[in-house]
N, C-alpha and C positions, 0 to 999 in steps of 0.2 A: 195553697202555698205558692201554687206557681205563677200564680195570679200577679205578685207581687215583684217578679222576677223580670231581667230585661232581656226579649228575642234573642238569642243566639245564633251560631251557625250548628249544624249538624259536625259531628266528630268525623264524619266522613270527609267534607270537602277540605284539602290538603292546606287553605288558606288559614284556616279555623284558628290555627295556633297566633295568628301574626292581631288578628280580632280583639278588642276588648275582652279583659274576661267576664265570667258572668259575675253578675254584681245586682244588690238589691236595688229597687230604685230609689234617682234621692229623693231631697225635700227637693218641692216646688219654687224655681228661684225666684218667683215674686215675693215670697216669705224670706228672703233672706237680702232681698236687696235694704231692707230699714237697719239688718246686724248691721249689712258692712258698710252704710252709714255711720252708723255710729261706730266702729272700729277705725274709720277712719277721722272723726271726729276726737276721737278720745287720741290719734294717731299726731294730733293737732294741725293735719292740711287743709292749706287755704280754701274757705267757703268756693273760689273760684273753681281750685279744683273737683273741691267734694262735687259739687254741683254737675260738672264734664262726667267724672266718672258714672255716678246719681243716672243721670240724664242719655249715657251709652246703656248703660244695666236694663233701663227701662223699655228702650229705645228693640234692644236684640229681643227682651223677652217678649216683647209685642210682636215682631217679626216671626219668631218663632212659632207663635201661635196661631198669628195669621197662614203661616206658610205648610202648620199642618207636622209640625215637626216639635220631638220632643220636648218640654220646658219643665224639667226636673234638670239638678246639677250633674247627677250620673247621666242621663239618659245625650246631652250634647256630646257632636264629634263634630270633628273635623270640617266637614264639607257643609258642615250647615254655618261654622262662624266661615269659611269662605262663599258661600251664597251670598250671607248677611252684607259679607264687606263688596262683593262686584254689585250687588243691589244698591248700596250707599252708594261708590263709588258714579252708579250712571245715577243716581237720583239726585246726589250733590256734586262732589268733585272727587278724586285721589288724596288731598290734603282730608278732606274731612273724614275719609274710609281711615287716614293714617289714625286719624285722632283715636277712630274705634276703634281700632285693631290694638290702640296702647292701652286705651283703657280695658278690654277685655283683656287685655291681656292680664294686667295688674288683680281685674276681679276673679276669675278662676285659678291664679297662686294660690288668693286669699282664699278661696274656695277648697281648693288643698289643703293648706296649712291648716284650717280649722275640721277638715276631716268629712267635711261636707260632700267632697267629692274625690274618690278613693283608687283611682288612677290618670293617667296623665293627661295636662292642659288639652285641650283641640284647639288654643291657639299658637299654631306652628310660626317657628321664625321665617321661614321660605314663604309665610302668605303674607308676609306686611307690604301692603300697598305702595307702590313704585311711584313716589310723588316728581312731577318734572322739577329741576332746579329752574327758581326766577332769579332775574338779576335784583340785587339786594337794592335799594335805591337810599342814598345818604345827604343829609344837607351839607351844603359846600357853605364856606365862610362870607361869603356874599349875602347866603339866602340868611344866613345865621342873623350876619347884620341887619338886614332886610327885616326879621322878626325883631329884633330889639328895637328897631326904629318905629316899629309899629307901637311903641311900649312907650316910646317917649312920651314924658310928662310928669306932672307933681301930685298927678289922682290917685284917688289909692287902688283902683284896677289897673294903673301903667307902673304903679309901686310893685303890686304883689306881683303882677303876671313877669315884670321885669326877673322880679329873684325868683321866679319860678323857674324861667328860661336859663338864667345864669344857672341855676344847678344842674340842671338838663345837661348843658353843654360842656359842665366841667367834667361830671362823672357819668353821666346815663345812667340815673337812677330810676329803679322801677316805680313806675306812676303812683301802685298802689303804697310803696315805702314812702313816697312822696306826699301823696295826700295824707296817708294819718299820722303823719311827722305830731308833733306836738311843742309848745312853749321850751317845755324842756330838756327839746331833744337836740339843742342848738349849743354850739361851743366854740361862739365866732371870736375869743382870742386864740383859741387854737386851730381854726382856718377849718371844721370839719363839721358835721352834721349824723346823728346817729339815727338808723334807719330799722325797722324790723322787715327781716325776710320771710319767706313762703316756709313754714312751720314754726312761725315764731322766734325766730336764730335774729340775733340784734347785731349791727355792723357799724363801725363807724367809718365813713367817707369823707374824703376828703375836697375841701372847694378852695379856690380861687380868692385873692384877695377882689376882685370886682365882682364877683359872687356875694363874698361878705360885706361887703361895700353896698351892695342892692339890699338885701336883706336887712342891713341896719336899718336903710331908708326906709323897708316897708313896713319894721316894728315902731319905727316912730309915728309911723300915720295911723298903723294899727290899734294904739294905743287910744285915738277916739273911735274908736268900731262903736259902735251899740255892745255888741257881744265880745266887748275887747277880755272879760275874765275868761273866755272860751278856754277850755287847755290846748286844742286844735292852735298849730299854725296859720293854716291858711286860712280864712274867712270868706264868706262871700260875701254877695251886697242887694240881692232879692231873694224873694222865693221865702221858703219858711226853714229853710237851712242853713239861712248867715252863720251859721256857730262853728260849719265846718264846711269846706269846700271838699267832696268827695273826688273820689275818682275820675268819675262822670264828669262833674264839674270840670276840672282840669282840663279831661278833654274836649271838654267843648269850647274853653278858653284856647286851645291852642288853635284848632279846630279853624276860631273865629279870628285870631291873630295872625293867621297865616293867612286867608282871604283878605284881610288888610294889607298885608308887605305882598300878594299878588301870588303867594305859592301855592300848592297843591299835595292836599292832602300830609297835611303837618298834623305827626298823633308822635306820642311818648316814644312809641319802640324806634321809631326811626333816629332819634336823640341816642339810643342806646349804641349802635354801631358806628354812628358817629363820633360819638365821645372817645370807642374803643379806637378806630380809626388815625382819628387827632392824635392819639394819644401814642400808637408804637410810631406811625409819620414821625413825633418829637424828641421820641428813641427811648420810650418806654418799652421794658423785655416784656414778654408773654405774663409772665409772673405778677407784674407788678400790674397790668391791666386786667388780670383777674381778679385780684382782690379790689383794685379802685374801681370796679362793676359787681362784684359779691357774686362772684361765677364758684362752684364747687370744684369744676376741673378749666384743665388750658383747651381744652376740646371746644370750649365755649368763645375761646377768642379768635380762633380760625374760624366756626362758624360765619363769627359775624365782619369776619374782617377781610374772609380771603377774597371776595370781588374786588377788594382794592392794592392785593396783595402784590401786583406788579406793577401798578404808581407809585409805591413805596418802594418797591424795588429799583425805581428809574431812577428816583430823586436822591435815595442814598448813593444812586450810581454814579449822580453828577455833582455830589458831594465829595466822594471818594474815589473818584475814577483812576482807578491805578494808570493805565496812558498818559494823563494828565499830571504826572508827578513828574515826568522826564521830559 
């Protein structure tokens, strides 16, 4: 019986008490990473994420085995997900340790909650990885121009990519909402465009009358596509996925459009804190740039806004400059 049983301390040594208690051991977490899989699946998060968290699970249990250390749900502590994560951390960087330290984190709750493992997390909040702050980098309305200029024309690659950018710019929408838009997810007399978010939650956002102005032009040329019955939006124009321009695709369009207008490194998210940006600059409150970003808290718009939060500060200065009124 005791065979089954996890090492303890002796009742003698005064620490004993602060120790795990004794506990059977658990199941083996290689057998449980396909449940929480699919709990998460059934949970309906994006394949993106299942995949991060999928792809950490695997990732530790390998580690742990390699390093000689338990890989049962009871038998982990502490100081093995802190090995795991200074391990990442010099093998990749501090962002990437962060990544593992949320997702382990999320897998051992779940590991809780279903009973799997029968006292407290070993991923402690004093071990998440200390990532440096970078400066956030944002397109200025030159560069913006600079892309659109790159788009000029009557083709239907300067059509589509044109109202691609026009949405980008109005609202920073997430690439992946973007790419699997559809024929009937469009409501351009009512200026907006409806989007699904990361667990399937649907939003409608709003565009620009030169937004819907680009997009008309690019359903009219769409309309000889080959694959013009596609329910897909976007289309492409090679390859053996005309029917839907993915993700991918997108960003390799922007990707390639920016090397045209002479910029550097032009991808979807940098659209998004820009849009946020434009947008309180105009004198849009916190409130109203959450939802026209489909953010769940306001935490999200200082994220992405506060690098430019004191040129905004200057310009409403020299708009409202109290000295200036006497």
């Amino acid at each position: 019986m005791t065979e089954t049983l996890v090492p303890f301390t002796p009742a003698g040594n005064r620490r004993a008490s602060k120790r795990k208690p004794l506990v059977p051991r658990g199941a083996p977490l290689y057998a449980l990473i396909d449940s929480w899989q699919m709990s998460l699946e059934a949970a309906a998060k994006s394949p993106k994420t299942i995949r991060s968290y999928i792809d950490t699970a695997k990732m530790f249990r390998t580690w742990l085995d390699l390093n000689g250390c338990p890989t049962d749900a009871e038998g982990v502590e502490a100081a093995h997900v802190r090995r795991f994560l200074a391990a990442e951390r010099e093998r990749t960087s501090a962002a990437s340790a962060a990544v593992h330290y949320r997702n382990l984190r999320v897998w051992f709750n779940w590991l809780i909650e279903e009973g799997e493992r029968t006292w407290e997390s070993p991923v402690k909040k004093g071990d998440a990885p200390k990532v440096p702050k970078k400066v956030r980098t944002y397109l200025t309305d030159l560069q913006l121009a600079a892309l659109l200029a790159a788009c000029k024309g009557n083709g239907f690659e300067d059509r589509r990519d044109t109202a691609i950018i026009r949405i980008f710019m109005d609202n920073g929408v997430r690439v992946s909402g973007l790419a699997d838009m559809r024929t009937a997810d469009l409501d351009l007399p009512g200026k907006r465009i409806r989007i699904r978010l990361k667990g399937g939650d649907e939003l409608w956002l709003p565009i620009g009358a030169k937004a819907r102005s680009a997009i008309d032009r690019y359903l009219r040329i769409r309309a000889a596509h080959p694959k013009a019955d596609s329910p897909w939006l976007w289309l492409g124009i090679q390859g053996r996925g005309t029917h839907h321009l993915t993700h991918w695709g997108v960003r390799a369009m922007l990707g390639r459009r920016g090397q045209e207008a002479g910029l550097e490194e032009v991808h979807p998210h940098r659209f998004r804190g820009t849009a946020a940006h434009n947008l309180l600059a105009a004198g849009a409150s916190d409130g109203d740039v959450q939802h026209i970003l489909g953010w769940k808290t306001r935490d999200m718009v200082q994220h992405y806004t506060e690098d430019l939060a004191a040129e905004r500060a200057r310009e409403t200065h020299a708009r409202l400059s109290p000295g200036d009124r006497i």
